[in-house]
Structures are given as structure tokens and as C-alpha cells.
C-alpha positions as CSV (number, residue, x, y, z in Angstrom):
1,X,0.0,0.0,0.0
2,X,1.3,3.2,-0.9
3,X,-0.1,6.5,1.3
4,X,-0.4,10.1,0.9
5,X,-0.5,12.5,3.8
6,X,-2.1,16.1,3.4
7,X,-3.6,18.9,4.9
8,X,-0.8,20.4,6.7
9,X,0.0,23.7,7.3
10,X,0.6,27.0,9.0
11,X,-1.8,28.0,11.8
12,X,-2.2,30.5,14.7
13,X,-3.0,28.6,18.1
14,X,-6.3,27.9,19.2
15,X,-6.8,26.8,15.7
16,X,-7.7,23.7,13.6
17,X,-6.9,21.7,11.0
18,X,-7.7,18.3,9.2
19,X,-5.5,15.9,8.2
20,X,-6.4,13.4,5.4
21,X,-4.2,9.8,4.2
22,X,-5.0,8.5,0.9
23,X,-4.2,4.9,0.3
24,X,-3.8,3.2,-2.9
25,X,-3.8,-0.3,-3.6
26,X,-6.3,-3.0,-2.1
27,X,-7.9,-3.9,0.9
28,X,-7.3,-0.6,3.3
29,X,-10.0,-2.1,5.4
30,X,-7.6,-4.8,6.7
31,X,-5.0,-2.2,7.4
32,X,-4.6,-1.0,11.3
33,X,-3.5,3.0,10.6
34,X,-1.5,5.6,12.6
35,X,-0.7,8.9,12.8
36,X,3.1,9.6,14.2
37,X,4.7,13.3,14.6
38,X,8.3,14.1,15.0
39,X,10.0,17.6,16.1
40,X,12.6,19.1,15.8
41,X,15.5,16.9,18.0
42,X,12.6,14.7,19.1
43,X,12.0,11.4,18.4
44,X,8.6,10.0,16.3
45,X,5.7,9.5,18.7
46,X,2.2,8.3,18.3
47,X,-0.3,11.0,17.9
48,X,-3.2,8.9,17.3
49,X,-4.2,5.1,16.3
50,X,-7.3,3.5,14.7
51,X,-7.9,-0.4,14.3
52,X,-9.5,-1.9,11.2
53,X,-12.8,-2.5,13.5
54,X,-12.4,1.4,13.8
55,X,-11.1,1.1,17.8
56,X,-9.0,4.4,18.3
57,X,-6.1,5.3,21.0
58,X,-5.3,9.5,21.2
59,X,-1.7,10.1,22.8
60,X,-2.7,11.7,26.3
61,X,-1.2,15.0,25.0
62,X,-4.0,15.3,22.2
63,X,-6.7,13.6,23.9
64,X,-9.9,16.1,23.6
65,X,-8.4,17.7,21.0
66,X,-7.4,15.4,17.9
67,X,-9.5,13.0,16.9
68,X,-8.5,10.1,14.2
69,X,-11.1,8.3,12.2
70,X,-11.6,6.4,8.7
71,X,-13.3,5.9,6.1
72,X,-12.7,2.5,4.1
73,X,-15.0,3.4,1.1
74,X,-12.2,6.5,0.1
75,X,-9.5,4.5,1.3
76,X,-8.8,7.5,3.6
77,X,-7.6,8.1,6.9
78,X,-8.4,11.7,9.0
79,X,-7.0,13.6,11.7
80,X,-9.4,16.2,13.1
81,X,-6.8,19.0,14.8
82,X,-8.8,21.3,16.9
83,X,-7.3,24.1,19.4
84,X,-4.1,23.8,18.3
85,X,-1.0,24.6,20.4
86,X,2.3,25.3,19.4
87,X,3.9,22.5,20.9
88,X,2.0,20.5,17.9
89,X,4.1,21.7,16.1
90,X,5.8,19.0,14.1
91,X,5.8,16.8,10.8
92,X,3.0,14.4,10.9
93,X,3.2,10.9,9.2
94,X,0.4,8.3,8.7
95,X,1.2,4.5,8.6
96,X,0.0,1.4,8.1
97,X,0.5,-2.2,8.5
98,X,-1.6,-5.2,7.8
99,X,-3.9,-6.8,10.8
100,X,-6.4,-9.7,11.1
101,X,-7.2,-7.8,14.5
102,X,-10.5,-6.2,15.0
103,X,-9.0,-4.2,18.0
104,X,-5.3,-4.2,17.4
105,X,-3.6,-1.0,17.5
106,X,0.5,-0.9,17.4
107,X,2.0,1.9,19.7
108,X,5.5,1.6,18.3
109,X,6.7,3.1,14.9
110,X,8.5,-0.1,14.5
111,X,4.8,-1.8,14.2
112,X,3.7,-0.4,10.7
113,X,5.3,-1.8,7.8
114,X,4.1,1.5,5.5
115,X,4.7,4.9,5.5
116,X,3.8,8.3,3.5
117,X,6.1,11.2,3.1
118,X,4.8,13.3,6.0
119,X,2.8,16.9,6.0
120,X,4.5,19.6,7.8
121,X,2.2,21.3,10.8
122,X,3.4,24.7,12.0
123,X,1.8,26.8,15.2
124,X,2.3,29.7,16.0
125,X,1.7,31.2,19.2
């Protein structure tokens, strides 16, 4: 599966914005998905997680505030950004990996077997 990250940008605080993934290829159903962000001197960290049975896991730092979903019929994945902080600041991948679990979700970058090319997210303060 190849993927596609978008929707990135430049953004004051407090504001929002809506991340999308575009899979090609077959059966994205069966796919668990991810979203990871990495700044600056930091290492890559799990922002968000959704099984393919649509169970979803949001880091504590974004919980209340970032919500991930998909839908299977666009072969898309979503991350819903609202009141945005500058310490979101960071480039934001999505991954994938193949999963014959309902619920599974893989915490560890090491766990996804497919990543896009990453969407830059810049707030200011």
C-alpha cells in the first residue's frame, strides 16, 4: 500500500486543522492506521491510532483535542486538529500495517510496515 499525507500547514493557536491519508492499492479495510509526529531533536511519537474495527487510541497529550477516524470506502484516513497549540508543532506521518485484528492497534513506529512522506504542521503562538 502506498499512502499520501495532506492537509498540513501554517496555523495560529487555538486553531484547527484536518488531516487526510490517501491509500492506494487493495484492501485498506484490513490495514490498522496511525498517525506519528516528529520535532525538531525529538523522536517519532504516536499521535493517534485506529484499528481496522475502527477502535481508536489518542496520545494523552491530544486527547480532547485530535480526533483520528476512517473511512474504508475513500480509502482515507483523518486527523481532526482542533485548538491547536504550538507544541503540535511538528511533521506528521500516517502508517499502516496489515492486521487480522478487530481491535489491534501498534503503539511503536516499528509496528507499521508502510509509511507516506509526511505533511509539515506549523503553530504559531
Amino acid at each position: 500500500v502506498q499512502l499520501q499525507a495532506s492537509g498540513g500547514g501554517l496555523v495560529q493557536a487555538g486553531g484547527s486543522l484536518r488531516l487526510s491519508c490517501a491509500a492506494s492499492g487493495r484492501a485498506f479495510s484490513s490495514y490498522a492506521m496511525a498517525w506519528f509526529r516528529q520535532a525538531p531533536g525529538k523522536e517519532r511519537e504516536l499521535v493517534a491510532g485506529i484499528s481496522t474495527g475502527s477502535t481508536t487510541y489518542h496520545a494523552d497529550s491530544v486527547k480532547g483535542r485530535f480526533t483520528i477516524s476512517r473511512d474504508n470506502a475513500k480509502n482515507t484516513m483523518y486527523l481532526q486538529m482542533n485548538n491547536l497549540k504550538p507544541e503540535d508543532t511538528a511533521v506528521y506521518y500516517c502508517a499502516a500495517r496489515p492486521s487480522t485484528s478487530y481491535y489491534s492497534i501498534s503503539y511503536s513506529p516499528g509496528g507499521y510496515q508502510y509509511w507516506g512522506q509526511g505533511t509539515l504542521v506549523t503553530v504559531s503562538s
